[in-house]
PyMOL Python script that loads the backbone (N, CA, C, O; Angstrom):
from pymol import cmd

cmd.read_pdbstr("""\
ATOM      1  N   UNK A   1      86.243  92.245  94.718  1.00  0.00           N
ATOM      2  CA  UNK A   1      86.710  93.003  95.852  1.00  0.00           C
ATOM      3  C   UNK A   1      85.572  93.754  96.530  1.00  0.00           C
ATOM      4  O   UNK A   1      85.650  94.364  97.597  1.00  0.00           O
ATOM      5  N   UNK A   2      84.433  93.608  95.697  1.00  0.00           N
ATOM      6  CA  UNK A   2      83.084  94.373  96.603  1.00  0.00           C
ATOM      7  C   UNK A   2      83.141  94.175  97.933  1.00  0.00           C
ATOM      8  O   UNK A   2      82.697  95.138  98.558  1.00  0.00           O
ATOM      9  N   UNK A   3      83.770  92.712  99.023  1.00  0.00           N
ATOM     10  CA  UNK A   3      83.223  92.309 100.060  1.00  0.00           C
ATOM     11  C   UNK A   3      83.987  93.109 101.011  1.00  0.00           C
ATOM     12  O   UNK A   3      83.719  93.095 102.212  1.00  0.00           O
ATOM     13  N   UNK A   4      85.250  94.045 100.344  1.00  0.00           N
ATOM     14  CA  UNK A   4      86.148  94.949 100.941  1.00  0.00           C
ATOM     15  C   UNK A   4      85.216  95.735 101.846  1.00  0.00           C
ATOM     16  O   UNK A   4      85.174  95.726 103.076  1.00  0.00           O
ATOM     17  N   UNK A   5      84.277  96.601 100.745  1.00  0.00           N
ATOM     18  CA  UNK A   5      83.834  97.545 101.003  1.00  0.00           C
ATOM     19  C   UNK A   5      82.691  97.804 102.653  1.00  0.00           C
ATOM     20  O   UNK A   5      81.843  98.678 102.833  1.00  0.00           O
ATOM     21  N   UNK A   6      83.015  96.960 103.365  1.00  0.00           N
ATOM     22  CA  UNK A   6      82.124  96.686 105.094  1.00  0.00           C
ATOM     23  C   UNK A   6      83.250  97.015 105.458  1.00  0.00           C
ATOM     24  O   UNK A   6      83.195  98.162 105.902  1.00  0.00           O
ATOM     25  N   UNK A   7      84.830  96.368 105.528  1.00  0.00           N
ATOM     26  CA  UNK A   7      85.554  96.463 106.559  1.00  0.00           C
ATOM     27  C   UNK A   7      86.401  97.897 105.738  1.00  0.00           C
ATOM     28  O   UNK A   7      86.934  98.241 104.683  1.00  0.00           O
ATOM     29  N   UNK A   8      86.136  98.247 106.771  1.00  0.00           N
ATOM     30  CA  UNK A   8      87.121  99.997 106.644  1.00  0.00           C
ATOM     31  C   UNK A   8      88.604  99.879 106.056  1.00  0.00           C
ATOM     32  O   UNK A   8      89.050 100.571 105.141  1.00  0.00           O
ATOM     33  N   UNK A   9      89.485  98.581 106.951  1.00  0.00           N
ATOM     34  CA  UNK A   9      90.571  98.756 106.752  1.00  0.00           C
ATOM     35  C   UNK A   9      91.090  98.261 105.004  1.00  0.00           C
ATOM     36  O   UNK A   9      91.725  98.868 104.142  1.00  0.00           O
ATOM     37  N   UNK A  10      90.425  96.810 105.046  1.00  0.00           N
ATOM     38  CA  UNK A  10      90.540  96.434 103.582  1.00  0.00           C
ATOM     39  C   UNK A  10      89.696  97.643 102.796  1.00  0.00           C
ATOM     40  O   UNK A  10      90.019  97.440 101.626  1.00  0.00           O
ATOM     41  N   UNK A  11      88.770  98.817 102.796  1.00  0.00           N
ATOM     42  CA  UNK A  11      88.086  99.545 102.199  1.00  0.00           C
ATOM     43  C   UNK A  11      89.292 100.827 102.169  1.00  0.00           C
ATOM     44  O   UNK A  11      89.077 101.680 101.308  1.00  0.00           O
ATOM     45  N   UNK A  12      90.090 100.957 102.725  1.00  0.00           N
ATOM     46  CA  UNK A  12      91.430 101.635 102.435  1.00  0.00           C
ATOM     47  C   UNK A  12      92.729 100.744 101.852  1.00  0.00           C
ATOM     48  O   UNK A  12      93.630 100.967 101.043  1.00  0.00           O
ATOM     49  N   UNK A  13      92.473 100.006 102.407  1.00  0.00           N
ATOM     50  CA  UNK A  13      93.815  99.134 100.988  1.00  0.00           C
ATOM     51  C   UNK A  13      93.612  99.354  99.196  1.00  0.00           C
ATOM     52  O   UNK A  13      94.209  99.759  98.198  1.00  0.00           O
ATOM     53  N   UNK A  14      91.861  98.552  99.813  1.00  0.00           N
ATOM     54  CA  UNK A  14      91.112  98.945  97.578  1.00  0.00           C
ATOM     55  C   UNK A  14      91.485 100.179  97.185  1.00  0.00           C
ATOM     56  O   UNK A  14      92.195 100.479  96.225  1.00  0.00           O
ATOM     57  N   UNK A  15      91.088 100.714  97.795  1.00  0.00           N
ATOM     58  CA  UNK A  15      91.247 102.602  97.332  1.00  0.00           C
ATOM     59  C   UNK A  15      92.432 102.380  97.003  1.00  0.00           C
ATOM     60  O   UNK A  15      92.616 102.303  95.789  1.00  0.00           O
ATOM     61  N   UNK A  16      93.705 102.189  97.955  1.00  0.00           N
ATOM     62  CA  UNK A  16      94.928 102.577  97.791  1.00  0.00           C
ATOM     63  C   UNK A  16      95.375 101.884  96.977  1.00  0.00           C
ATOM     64  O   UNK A  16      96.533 102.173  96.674  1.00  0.00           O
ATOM     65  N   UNK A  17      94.733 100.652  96.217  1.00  0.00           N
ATOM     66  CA  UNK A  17      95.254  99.697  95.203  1.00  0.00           C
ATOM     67  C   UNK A  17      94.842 100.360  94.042  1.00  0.00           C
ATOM     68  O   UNK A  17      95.370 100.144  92.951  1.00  0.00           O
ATOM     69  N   UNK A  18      93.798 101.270  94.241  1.00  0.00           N
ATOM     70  CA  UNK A  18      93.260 101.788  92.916  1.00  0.00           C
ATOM     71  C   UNK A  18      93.677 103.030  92.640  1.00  0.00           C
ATOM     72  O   UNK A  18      93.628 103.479  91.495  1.00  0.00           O
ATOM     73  N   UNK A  19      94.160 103.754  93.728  1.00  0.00           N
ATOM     74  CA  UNK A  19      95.081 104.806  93.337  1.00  0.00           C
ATOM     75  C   UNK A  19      96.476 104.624  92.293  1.00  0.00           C
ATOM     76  O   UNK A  19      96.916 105.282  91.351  1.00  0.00           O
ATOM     77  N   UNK A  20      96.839 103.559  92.891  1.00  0.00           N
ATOM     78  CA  UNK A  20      98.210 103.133  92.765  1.00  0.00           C
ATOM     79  C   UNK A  20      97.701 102.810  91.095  1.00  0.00           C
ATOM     80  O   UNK A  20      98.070 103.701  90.330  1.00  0.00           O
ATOM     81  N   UNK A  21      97.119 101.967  90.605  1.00  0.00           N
ATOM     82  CA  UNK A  21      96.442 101.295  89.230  1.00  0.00           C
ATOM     83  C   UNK A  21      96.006 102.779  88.204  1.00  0.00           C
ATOM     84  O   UNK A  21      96.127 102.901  86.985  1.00  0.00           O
ATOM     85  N   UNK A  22      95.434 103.858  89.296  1.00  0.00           N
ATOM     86  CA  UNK A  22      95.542 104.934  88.034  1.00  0.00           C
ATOM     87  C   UNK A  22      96.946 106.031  87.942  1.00  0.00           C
ATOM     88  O   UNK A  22      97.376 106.821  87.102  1.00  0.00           O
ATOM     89  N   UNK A  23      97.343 105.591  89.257  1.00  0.00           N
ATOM     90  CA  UNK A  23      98.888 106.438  88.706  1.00  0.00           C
ATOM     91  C   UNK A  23      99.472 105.947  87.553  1.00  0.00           C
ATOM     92  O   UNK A  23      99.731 106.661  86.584  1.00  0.00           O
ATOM     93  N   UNK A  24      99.738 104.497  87.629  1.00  0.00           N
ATOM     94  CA  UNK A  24     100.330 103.796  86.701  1.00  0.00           C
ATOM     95  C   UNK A  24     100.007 103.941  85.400  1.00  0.00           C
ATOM     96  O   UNK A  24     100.854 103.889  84.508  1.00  0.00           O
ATOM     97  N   UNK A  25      98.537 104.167  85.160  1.00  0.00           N
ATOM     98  CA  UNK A  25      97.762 104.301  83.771  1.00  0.00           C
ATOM     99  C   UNK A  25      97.434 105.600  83.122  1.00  0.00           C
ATOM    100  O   UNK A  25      97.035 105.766  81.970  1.00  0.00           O
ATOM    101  N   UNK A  26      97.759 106.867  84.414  1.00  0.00           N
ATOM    102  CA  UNK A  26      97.939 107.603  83.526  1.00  0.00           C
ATOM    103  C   UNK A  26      99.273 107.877  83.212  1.00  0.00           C
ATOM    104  O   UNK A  26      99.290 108.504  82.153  1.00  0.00           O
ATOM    105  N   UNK A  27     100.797 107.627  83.805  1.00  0.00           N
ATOM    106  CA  UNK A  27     101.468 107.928  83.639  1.00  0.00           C
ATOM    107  C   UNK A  27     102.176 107.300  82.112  1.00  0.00           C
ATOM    108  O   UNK A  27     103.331 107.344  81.687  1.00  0.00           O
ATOM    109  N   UNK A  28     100.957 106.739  81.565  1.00  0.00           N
ATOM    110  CA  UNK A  28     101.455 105.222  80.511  1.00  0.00           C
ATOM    111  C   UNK A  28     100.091 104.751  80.757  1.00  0.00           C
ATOM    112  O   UNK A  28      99.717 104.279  81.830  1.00  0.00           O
ATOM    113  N   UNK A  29      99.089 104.956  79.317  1.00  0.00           N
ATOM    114  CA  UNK A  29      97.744 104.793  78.880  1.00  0.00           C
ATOM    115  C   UNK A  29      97.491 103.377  78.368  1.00  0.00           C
ATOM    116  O   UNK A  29      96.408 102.796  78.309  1.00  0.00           O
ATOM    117  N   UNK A  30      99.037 102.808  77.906  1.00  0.00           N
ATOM    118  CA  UNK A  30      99.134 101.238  78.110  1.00  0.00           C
ATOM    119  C   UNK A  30      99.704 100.480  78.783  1.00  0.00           C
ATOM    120  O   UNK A  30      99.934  99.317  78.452  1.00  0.00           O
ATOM    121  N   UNK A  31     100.060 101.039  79.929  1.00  0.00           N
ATOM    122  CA  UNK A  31     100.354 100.085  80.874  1.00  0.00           C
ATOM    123  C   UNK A  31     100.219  98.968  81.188  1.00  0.00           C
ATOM    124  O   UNK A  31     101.180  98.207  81.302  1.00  0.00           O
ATOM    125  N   UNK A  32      98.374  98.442  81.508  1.00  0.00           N
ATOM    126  CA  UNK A  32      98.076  97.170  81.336  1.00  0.00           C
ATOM    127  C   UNK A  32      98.553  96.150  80.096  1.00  0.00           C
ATOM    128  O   UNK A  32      98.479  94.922  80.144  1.00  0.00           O
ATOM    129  N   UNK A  33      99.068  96.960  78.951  1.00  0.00           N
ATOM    130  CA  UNK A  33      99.508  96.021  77.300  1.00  0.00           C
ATOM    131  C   UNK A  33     100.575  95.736  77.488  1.00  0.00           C
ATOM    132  O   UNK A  33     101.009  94.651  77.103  1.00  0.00           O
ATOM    133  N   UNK A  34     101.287  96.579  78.106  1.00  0.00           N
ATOM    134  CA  UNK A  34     102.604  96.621  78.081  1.00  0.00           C
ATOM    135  C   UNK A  34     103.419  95.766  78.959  1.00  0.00           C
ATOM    136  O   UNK A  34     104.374  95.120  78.529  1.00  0.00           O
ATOM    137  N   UNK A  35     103.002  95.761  80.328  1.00  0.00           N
ATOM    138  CA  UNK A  35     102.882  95.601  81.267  1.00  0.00           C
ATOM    139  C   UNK A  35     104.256  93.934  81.590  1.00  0.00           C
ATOM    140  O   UNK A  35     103.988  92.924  80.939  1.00  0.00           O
ATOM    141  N   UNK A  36     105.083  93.894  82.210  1.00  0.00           N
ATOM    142  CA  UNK A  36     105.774  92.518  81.985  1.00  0.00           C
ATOM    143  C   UNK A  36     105.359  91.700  82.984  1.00  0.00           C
ATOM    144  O   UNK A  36     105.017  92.074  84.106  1.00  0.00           O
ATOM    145  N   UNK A  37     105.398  90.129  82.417  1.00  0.00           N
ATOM    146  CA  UNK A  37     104.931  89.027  83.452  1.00  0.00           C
ATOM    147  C   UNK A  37     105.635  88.675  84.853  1.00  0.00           C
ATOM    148  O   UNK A  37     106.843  88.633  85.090  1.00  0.00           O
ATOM    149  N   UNK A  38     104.637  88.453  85.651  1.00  0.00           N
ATOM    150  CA  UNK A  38     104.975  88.498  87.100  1.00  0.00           C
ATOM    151  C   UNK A  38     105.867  87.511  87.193  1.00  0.00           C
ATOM    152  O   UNK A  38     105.481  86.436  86.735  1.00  0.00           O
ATOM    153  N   UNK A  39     107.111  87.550  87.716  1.00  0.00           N
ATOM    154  CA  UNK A  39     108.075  85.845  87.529  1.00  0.00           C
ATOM    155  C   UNK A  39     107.426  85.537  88.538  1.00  0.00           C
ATOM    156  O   UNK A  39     107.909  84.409  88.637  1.00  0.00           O
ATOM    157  N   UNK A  40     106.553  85.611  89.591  1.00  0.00           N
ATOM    158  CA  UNK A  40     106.018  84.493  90.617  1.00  0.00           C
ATOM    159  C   UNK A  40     104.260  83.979  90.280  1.00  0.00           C
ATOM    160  O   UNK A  40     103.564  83.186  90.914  1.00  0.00           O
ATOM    161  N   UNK A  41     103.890  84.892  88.881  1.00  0.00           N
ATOM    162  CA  UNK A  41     102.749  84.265  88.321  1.00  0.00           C
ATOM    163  C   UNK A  41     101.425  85.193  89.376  1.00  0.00           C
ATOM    164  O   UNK A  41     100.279  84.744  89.367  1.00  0.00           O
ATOM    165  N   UNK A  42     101.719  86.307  90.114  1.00  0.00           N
ATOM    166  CA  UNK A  42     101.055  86.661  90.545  1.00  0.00           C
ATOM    167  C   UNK A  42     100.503  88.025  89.777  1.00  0.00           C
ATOM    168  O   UNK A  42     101.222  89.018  89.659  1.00  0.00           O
ATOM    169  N   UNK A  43      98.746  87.943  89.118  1.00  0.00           N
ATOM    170  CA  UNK A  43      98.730  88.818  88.764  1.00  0.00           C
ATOM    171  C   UNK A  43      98.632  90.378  89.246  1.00  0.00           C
ATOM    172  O   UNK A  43      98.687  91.407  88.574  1.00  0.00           O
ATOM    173  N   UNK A  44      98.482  90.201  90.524  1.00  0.00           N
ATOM    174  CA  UNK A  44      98.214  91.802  91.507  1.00  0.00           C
ATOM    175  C   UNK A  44      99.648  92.286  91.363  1.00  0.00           C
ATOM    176  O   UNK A  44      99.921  93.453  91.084  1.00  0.00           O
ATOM    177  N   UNK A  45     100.689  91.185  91.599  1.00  0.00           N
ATOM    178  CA  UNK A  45     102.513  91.552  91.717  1.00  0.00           C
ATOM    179  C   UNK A  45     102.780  92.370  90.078  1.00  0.00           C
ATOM    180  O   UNK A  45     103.400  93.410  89.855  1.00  0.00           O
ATOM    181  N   UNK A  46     102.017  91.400  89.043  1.00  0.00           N
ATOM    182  CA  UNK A  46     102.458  92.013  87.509  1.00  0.00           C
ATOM    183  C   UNK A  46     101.699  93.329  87.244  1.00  0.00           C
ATOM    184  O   UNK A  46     102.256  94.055  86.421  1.00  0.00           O
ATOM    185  N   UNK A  47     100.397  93.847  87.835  1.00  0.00           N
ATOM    186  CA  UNK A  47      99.987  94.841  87.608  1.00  0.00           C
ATOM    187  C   UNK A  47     100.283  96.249  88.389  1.00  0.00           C
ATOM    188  O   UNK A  47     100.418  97.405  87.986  1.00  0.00           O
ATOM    189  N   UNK A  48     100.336  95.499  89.992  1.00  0.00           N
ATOM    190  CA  UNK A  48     100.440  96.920  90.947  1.00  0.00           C
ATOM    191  C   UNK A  48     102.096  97.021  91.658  1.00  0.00           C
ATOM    192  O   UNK A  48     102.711  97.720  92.464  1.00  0.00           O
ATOM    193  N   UNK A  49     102.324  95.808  90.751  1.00  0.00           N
ATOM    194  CA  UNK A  49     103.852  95.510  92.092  1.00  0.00           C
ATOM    195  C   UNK A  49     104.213  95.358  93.920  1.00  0.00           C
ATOM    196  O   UNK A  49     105.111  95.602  94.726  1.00  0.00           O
ATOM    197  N   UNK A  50     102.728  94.744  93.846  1.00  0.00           N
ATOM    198  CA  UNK A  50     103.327  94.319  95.081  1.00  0.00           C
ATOM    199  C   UNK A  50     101.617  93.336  94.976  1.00  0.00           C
ATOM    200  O   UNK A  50     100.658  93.391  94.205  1.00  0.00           O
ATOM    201  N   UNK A  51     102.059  92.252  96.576  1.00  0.00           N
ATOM    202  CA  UNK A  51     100.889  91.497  96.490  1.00  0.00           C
ATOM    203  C   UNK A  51     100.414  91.388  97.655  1.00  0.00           C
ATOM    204  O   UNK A  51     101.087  91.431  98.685  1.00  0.00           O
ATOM    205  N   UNK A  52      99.015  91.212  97.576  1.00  0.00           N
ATOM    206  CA  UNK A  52      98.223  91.852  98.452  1.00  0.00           C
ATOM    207  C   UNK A  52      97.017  90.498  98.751  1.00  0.00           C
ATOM    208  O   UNK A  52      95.866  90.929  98.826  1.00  0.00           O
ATOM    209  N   UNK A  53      97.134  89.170  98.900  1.00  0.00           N
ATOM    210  CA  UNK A  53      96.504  88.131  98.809  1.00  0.00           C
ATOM    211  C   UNK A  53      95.194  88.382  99.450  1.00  0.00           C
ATOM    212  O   UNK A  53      94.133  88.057  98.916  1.00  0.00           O
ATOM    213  N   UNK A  54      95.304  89.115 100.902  1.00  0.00           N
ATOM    214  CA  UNK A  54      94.411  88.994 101.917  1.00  0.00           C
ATOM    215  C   UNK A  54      93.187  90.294 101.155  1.00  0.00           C
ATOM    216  O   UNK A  54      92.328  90.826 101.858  1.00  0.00           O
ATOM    217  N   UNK A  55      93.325  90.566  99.877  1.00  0.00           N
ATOM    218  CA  UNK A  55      92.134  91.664  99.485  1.00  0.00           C
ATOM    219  C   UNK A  55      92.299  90.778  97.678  1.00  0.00           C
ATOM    220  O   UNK A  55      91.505  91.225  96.850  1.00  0.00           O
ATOM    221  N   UNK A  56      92.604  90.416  97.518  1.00  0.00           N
ATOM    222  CA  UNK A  56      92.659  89.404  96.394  1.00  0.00           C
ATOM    223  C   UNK A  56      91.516  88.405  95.947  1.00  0.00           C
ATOM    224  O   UNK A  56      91.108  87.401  96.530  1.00  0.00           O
ATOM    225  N   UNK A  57      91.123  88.955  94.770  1.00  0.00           N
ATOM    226  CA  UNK A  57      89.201  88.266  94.590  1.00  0.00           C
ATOM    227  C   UNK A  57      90.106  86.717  93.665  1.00  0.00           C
ATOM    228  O   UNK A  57      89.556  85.639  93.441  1.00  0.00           O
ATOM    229  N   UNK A  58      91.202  86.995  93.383  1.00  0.00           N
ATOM    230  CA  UNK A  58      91.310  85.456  92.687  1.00  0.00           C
ATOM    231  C   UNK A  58      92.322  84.425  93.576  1.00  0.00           C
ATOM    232  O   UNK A  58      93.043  83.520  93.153  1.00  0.00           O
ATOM    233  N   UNK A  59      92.109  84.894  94.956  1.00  0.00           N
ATOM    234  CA  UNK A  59      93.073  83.661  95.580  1.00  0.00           C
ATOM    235  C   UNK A  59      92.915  82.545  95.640  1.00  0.00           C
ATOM    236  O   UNK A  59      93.803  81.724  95.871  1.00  0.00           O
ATOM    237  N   UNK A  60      91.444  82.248  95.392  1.00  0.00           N
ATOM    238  CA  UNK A  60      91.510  81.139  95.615  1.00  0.00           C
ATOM    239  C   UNK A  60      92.176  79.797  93.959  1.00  0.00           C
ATOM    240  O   UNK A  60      92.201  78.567  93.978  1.00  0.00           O
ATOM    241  N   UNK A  61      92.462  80.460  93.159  1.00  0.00           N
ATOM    242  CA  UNK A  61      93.298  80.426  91.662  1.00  0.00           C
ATOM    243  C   UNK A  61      94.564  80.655  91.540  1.00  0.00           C
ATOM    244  O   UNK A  61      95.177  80.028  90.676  1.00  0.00           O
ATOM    245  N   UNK A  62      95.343  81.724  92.479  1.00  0.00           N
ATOM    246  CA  UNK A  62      96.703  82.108  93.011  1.00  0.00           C
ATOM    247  C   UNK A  62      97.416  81.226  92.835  1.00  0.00           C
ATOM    248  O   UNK A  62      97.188  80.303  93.616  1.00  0.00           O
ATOM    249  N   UNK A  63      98.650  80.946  91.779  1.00  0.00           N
ATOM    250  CA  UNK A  63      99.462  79.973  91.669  1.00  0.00           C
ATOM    251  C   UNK A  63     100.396  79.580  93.051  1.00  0.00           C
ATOM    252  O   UNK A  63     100.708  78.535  93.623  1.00  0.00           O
ATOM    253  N   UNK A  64     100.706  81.333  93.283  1.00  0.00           N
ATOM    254  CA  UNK A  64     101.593  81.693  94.586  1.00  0.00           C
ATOM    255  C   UNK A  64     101.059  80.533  95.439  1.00  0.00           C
ATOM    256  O   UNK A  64     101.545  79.402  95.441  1.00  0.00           O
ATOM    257  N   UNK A  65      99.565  81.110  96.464  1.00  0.00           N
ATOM    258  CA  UNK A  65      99.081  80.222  97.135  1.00  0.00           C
ATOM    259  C   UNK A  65      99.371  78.984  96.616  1.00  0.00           C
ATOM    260  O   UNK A  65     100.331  78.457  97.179  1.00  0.00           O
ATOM    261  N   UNK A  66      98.811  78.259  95.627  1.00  0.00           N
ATOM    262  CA  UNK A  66      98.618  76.924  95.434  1.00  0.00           C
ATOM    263  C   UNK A  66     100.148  76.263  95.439  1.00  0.00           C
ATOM    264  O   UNK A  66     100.139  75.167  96.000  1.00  0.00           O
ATOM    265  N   UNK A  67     101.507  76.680  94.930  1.00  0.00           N
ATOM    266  CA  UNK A  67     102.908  76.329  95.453  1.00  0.00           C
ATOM    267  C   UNK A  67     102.864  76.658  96.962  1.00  0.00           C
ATOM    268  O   UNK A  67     103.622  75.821  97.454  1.00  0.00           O
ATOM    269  N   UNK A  68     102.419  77.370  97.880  1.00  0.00           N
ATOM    270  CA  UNK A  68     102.818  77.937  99.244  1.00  0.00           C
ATOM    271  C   UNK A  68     102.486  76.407  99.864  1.00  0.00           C
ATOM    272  O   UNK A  68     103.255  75.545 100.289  1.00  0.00           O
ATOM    273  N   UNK A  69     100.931  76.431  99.732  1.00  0.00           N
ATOM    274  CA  UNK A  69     100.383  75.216 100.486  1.00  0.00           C
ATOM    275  C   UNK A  69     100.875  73.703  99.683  1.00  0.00           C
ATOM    276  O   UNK A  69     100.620  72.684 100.324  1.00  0.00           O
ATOM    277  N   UNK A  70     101.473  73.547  98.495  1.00  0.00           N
ATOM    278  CA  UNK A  70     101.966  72.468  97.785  1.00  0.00           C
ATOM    279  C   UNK A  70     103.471  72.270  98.748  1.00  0.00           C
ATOM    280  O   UNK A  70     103.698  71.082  98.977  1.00  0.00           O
ATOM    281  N   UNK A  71     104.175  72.931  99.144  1.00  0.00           N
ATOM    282  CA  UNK A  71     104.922  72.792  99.841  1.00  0.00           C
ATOM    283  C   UNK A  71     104.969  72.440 101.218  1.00  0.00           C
ATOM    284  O   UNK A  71     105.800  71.695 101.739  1.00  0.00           O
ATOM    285  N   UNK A  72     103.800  73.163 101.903  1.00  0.00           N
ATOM    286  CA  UNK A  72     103.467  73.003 103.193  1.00  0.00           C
ATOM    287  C   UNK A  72     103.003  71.373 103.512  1.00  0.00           C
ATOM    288  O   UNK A  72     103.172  70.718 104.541  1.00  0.00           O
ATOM    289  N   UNK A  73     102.463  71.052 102.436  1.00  0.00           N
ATOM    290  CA  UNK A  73     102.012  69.585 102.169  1.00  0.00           C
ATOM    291  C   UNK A  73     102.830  68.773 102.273  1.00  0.00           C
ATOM    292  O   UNK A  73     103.021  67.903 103.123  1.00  0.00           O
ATOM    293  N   UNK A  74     103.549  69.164 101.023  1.00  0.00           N
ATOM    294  CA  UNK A  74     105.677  68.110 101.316  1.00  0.00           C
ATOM    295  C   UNK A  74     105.952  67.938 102.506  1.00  0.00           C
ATOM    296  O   UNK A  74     106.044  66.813 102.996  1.00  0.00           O
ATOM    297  N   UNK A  75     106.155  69.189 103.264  1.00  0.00           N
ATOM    298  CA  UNK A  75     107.096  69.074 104.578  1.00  0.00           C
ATOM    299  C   UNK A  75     106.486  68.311 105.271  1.00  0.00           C
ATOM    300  O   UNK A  75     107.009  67.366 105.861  1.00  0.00           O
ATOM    301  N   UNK A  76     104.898  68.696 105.316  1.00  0.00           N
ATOM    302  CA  UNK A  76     103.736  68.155 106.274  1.00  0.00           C
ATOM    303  C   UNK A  76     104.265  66.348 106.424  1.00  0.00           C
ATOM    304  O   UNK A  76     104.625  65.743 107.434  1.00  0.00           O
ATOM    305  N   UNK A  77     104.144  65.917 105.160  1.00  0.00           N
ATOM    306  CA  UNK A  77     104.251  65.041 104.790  1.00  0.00           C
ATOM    307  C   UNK A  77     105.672  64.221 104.696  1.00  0.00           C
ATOM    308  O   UNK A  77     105.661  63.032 104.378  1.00  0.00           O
ATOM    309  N   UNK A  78     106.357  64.609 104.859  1.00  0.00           N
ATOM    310  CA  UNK A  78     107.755  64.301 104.764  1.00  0.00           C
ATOM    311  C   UNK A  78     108.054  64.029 103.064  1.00  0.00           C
ATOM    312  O   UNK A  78     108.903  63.242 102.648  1.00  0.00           O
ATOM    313  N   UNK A  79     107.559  64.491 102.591  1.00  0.00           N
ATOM    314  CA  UNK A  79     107.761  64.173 101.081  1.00  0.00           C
ATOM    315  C   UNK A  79     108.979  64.781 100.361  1.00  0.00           C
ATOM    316  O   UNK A  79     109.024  66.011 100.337  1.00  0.00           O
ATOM    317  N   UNK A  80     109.973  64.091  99.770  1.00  0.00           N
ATOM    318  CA  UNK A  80     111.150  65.312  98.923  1.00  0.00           C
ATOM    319  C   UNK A  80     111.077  64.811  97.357  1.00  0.00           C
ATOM    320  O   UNK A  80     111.211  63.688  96.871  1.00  0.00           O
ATOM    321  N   UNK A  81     110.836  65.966  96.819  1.00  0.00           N
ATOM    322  CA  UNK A  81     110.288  66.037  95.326  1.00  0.00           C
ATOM    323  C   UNK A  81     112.021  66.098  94.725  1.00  0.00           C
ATOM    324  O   UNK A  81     112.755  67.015  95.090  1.00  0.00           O
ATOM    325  N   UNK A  82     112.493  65.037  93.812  1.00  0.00           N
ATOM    326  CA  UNK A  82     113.689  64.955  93.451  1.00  0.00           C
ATOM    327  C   UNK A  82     113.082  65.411  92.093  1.00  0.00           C
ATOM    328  O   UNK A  82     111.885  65.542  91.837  1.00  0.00           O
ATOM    329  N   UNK A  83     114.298  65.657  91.157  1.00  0.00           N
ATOM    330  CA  UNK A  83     114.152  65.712  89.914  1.00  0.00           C
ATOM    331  C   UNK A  83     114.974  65.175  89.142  1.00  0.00           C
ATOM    332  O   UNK A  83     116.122  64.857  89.455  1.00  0.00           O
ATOM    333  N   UNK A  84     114.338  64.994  87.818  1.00  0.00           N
ATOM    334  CA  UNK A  84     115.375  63.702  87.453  1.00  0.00           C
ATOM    335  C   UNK A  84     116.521  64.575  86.507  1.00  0.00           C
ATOM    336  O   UNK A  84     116.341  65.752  86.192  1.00  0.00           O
ATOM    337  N   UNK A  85     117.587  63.871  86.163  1.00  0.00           N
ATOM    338  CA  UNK A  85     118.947  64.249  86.000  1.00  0.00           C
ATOM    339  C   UNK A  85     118.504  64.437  84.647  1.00  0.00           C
ATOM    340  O   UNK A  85     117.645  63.630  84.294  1.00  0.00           O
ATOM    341  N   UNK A  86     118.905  65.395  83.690  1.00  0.00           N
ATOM    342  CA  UNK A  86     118.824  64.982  82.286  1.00  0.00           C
ATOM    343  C   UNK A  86     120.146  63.811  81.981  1.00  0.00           C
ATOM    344  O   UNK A  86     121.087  63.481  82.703  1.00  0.00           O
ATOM    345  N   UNK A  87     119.759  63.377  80.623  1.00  0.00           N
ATOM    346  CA  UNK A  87     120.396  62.290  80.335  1.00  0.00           C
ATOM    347  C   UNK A  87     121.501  62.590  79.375  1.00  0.00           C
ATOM    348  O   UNK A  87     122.231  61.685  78.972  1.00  0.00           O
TER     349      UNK A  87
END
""", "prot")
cmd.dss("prot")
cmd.show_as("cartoon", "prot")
cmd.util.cbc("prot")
cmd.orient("prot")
């Protein structure tokens, strides 16, 4: 997130992401242990509760993203992903 730190506005989001990250930790010193898994696999969503892609140093790894544009691909494509029936 260093590359935040030029643009002002993302240089107030970090802050405010890192505020938010020590409220959480002091209010609960294990927070990060404790902490429950993101059901959309996003780790900024499982740590800070909410997601924030556009200041996000692992998007380009983002499951989120990688289903967003896996879909965009389908439609692109006319593709429909069936699934098979169990037996």
């Amino acid at each position: 997130m260093s590359w935040g730190i030029e643009d002002s506005k993302k240089r107030k989001d970090i802050l405010d992401l890192m505020d938010i990250g020590v409220r959480k930790t002091m209010a609960n010193p294990n927070y990060v242990n404790e902490v429950q898994k993101s059901t959309n696999g996003c780790w900024m969503d499982q740590i800070y509760g909410l997601m924030r892609c556009d200041i996000c140093d692992l998007s380009h790894q983002c499951p989120v993203r990688e289903e967003e544009e896996w879909q965009a691909w389908l439609k692109e494509n006319n593709m429909v992903v069936e699934k098979k029936k169990a037996e």
